[in-house]
N, C-alpha and C positions, 0 to 999 in steps of 0.2 A: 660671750660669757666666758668667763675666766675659771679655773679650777678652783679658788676658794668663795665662789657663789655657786658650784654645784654642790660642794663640800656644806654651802649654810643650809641648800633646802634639804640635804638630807638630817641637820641638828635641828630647825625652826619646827616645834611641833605647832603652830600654827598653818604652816605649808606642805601634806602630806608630800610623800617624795611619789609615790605610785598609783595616787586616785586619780584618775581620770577626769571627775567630776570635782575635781577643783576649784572653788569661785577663783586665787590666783592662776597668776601667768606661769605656771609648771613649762617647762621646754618640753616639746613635744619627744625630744630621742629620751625623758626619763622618765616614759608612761613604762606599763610592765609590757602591755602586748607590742610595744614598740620594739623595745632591747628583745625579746623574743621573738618575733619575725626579722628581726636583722640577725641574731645566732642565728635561725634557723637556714635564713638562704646560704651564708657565708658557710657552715656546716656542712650544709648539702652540695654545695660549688666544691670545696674542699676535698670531701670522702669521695665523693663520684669523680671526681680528678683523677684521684689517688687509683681506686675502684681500678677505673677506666685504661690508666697507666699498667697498670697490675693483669692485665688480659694479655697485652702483649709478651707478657713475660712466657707465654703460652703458643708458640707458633704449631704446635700441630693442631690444634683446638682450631676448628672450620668455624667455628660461630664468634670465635674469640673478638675480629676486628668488627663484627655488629654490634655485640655488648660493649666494647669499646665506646663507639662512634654514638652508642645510647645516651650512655654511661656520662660520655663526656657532653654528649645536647644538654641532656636534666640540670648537669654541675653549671653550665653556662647559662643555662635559665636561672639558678641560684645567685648566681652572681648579677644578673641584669636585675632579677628582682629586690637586690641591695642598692644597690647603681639608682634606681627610681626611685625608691625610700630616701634616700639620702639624697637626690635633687628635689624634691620634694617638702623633705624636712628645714634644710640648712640653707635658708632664706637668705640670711643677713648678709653672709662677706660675697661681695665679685666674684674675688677669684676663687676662693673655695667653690662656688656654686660653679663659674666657668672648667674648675678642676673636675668636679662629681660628675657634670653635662657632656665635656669628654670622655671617661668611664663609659657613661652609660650610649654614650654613640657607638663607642670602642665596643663595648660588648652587645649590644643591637648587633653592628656588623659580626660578630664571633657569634652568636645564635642564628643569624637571616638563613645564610647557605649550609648550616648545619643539618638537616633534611635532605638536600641533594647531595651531602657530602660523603654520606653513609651509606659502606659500600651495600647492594643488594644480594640477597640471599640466591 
């Protein structure tokens, strides 16, 4: 799907852009609660990054490298939970979906040993 057929369904007032309950073929990335749980992981991956980066800047702080090591699981879970939304969603092209199914292996592994990796109190 091209940029000026996402561009019609939001002009076609017979094709709402955000109902769910659509009798047409609406693409599923331009429901509401879709575009909303995809900010929302990319959000949370993002800030808890950033969060998580931002402890270290703190070396006498004893708890600093566990809030860290939280900080950065949670952001890594944000980001897989994008990764599976989006091999999920974008059906259509090979290699796009062989790109999204890398991602999400990529960060599977970046979440698995995240648990063990965190140092103990």
């Amino acid at each position: 799907m091209d940029v000026r057929q996402v561009i019609e369904y939001g002009r076609d007032d017979q094709v709402p852009l955000l109902d769910a309950g659509a009798p047409t073929a609406v693409p599923l990335w331009l429901h509401t609660w879709w575009m909303v749980t995809h900010f929302l992981g990319f959000f949370t991956g993002g800030t808890t990054f950033i969060a998580g980066t931002l402890c270290y800047y703190f070396p006498d702080w004893d708890a600093g490298a566990l809030v860290a090591g939280v900080l950065y699981t949670v952001g890594s879970l944000g980001f897989l939970y994008v990764d599976v939304l989006e091999l999920f969603t974008f059906t259509e092209d090979a290699w796009l979906r062989t790109n999204i199914a890398m991602s999400a292996f990529g960060s599977t592994w970046y979440v698995t040993p995240r648990y063990t990796l965190n140092p103990k109190p």
